[in-house]
C-alpha positions in Angstrom: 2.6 1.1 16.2 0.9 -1.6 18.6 1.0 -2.0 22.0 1.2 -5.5 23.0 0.2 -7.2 26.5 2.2 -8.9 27.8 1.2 -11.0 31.5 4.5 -11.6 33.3 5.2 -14.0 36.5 7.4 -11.8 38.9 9.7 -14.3 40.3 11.4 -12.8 43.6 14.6 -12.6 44.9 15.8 -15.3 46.6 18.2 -18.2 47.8 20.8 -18.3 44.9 19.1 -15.4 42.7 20.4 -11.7 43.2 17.3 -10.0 42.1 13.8 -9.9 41.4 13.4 -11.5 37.0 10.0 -11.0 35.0 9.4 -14.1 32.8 6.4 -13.6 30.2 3.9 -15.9 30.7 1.1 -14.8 28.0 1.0 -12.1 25.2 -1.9 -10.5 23.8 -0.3 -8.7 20.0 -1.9 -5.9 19.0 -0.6 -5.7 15.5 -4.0 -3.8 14.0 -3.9 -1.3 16.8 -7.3 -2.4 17.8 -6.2 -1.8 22.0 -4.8 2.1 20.5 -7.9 3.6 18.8 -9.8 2.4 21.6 -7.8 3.9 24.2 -7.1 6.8 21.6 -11.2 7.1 21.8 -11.9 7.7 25.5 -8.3 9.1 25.8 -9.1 12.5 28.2 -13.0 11.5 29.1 -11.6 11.1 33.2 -12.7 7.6 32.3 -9.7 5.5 32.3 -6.9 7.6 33.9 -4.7 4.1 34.4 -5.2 3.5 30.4 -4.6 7.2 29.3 -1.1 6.7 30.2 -0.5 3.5 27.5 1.9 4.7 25.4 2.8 3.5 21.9 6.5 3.7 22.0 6.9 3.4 25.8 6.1 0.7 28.6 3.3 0.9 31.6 3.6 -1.4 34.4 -0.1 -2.5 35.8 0.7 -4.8 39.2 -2.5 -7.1 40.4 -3.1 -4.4 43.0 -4.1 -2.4 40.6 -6.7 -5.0 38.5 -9.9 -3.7 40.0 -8.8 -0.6 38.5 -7.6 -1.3 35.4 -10.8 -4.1 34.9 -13.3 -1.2 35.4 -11.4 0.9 32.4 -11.5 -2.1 30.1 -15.5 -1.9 30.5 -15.2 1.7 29.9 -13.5 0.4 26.4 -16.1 -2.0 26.1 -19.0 0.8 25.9 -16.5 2.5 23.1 -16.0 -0.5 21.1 -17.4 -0.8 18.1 -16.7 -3.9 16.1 -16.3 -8.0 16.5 -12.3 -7.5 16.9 -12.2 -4.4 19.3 -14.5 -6.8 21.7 -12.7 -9.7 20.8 -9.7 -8.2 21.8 -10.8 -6.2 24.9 -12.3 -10.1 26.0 -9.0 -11.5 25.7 -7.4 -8.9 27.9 -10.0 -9.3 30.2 -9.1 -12.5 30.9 -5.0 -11.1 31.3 -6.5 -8.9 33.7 -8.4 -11.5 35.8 -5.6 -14.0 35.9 -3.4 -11.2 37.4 -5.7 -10.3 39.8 -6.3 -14.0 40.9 -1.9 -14.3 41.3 -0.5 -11.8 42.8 3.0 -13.1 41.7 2.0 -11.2 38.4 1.5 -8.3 36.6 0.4 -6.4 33.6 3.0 -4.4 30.8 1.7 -2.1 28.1 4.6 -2.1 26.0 4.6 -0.1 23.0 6.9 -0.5 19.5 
């Protein structure tokens, strides 16, 4: 089971719209589990409290406020990773991450299978 990432653009509520609508604007697949074992890894080390709650059949919602945060637990990963995809793959969320924080209009979804 993978855990994709998936950047959305939080569009707010407004003149003719009702409520609040998430429109993805970039996904990062995870279909070797690479982002998992990491996280499975340091899972429980105090490390990355915001990533320990990423779960594989479930959703977790990371807004730009929290991108410092969740930035500083993606090095964490980095010091855990041990092979050209886990970095590859940590890199690209990296760069999910940085976007977010640079909009605040967007945030960050764990989403699980």
């Amino acid at each position: 089971m993978g855990v994709e990432v998936v950047l959305y653009r939080v569009i707010g509520a407004g003149p003719g719209r009702r409520r609040t609508s998430y429109v993805p604007a970039e996904v990062l697949p995870d279909p070797d589990d690479v982002l998992l074992d990491l996280i499975r890894r340091v899972r429980g080390t105090g490390r990355t409290p915001l990533l320990d709650r990423v779960d594989p059949i479930g959703e977790l919602l990371v807004p730009a406020e929290q991108m410092t945060q969740l930035l500083a637990e993606l090095r964490c990963l980095a010091d855990a990773a041990r092979t050209t995809p886990e970095l590859t793959h940590l890199r690209r969320l990296d760069r999910l991450a940085r976007r977010c924080r640079q909009d605040r209009d967007m945030e960050i979804r764990f989403e699980g299978d």
